[in-house]
C-alpha positions in Angstrom: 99.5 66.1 97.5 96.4 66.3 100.0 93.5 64.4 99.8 90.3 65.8 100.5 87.5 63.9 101.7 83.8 65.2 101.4 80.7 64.1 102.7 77.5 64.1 101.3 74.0 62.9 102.0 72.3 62.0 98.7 68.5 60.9 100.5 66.8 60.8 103.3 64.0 58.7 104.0 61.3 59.9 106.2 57.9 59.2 108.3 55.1 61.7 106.8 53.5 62.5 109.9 56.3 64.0 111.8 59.4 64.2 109.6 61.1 61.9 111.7 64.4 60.6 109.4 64.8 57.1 109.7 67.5 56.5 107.3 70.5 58.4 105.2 72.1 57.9 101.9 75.6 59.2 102.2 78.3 59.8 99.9 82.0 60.1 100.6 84.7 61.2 97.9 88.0 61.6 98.4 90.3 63.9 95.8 94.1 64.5 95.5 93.8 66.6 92.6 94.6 64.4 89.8 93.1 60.9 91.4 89.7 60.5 93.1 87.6 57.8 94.9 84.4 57.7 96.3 81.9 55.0 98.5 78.4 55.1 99.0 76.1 53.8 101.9 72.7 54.2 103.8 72.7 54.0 107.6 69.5 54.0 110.2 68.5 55.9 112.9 67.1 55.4 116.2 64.0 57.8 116.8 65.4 60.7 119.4 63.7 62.2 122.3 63.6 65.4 120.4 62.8 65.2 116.8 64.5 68.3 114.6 61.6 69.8 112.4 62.5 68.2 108.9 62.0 71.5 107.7 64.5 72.7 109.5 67.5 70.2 109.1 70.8 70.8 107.4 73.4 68.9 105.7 76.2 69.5 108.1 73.7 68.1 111.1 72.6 64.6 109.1 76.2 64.1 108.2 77.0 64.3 111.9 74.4 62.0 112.4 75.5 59.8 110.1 79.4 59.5 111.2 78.0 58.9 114.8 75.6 56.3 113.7 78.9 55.0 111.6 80.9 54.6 114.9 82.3 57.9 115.0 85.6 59.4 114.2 87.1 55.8 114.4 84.8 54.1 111.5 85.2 57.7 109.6 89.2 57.5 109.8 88.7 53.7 108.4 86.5 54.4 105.8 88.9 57.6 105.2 92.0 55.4 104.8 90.0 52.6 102.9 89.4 55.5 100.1 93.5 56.9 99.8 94.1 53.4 99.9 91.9 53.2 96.4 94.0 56.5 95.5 97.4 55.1 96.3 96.8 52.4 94.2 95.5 54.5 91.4 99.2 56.5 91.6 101.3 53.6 92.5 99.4 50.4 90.8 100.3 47.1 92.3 98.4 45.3 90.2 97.3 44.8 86.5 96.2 42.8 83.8 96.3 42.0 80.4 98.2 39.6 77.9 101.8 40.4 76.2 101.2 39.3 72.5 99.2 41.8 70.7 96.3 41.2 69.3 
């Protein structure tokens, strides 16, 4: 099965005088249907030339930002592979713990 990874942006943290966003809190979850995994993180942002009216900004444009400011598509496809990694292991466990005797 397909997993589907989604990104979100949870915060932004912003200058009140102009709106200019100088950090995002971003969410990424990844979903096969019956296994999921998710990571969290904040990244920081240079100010631009041209500052988008905070008003005006949309979640599809920070999450660009915030794959860029990542490292692009390369850092994405890591962090991508990092979480079915997570989801692999959930289907196929390699590892586990426990004792034998019952208590």
């Amino acid at each position: 099965m397909a997993t589907t990874f989604t990104w979100g942006i949870n915060t932004l943290e912003r200058e009140t005088d102009d709106g200019f966003v100088f950090t995002a809190h971003y969410t990424v979850n990844a979903d096969d249907g019956t296994y999921s995994s998710g990571a969290y993180g904040s990244v920081g942002f240079q100010r631009p030339d041209n500052l988008i009216p905070y008003n005006q900004l949309d979640e599809p444009t920070v999450i660009g930002w915030v794959k860029e400011a990542l490292g692009g598509d390369e850092k994405v496809e890591s962090i991508q592979t990092a979480l079915q990694a997570q989801i692999d292991e959930q289907r196929n466990p390699t590892k586990a713990a426990g004792v034998p005797w019952g208590n």
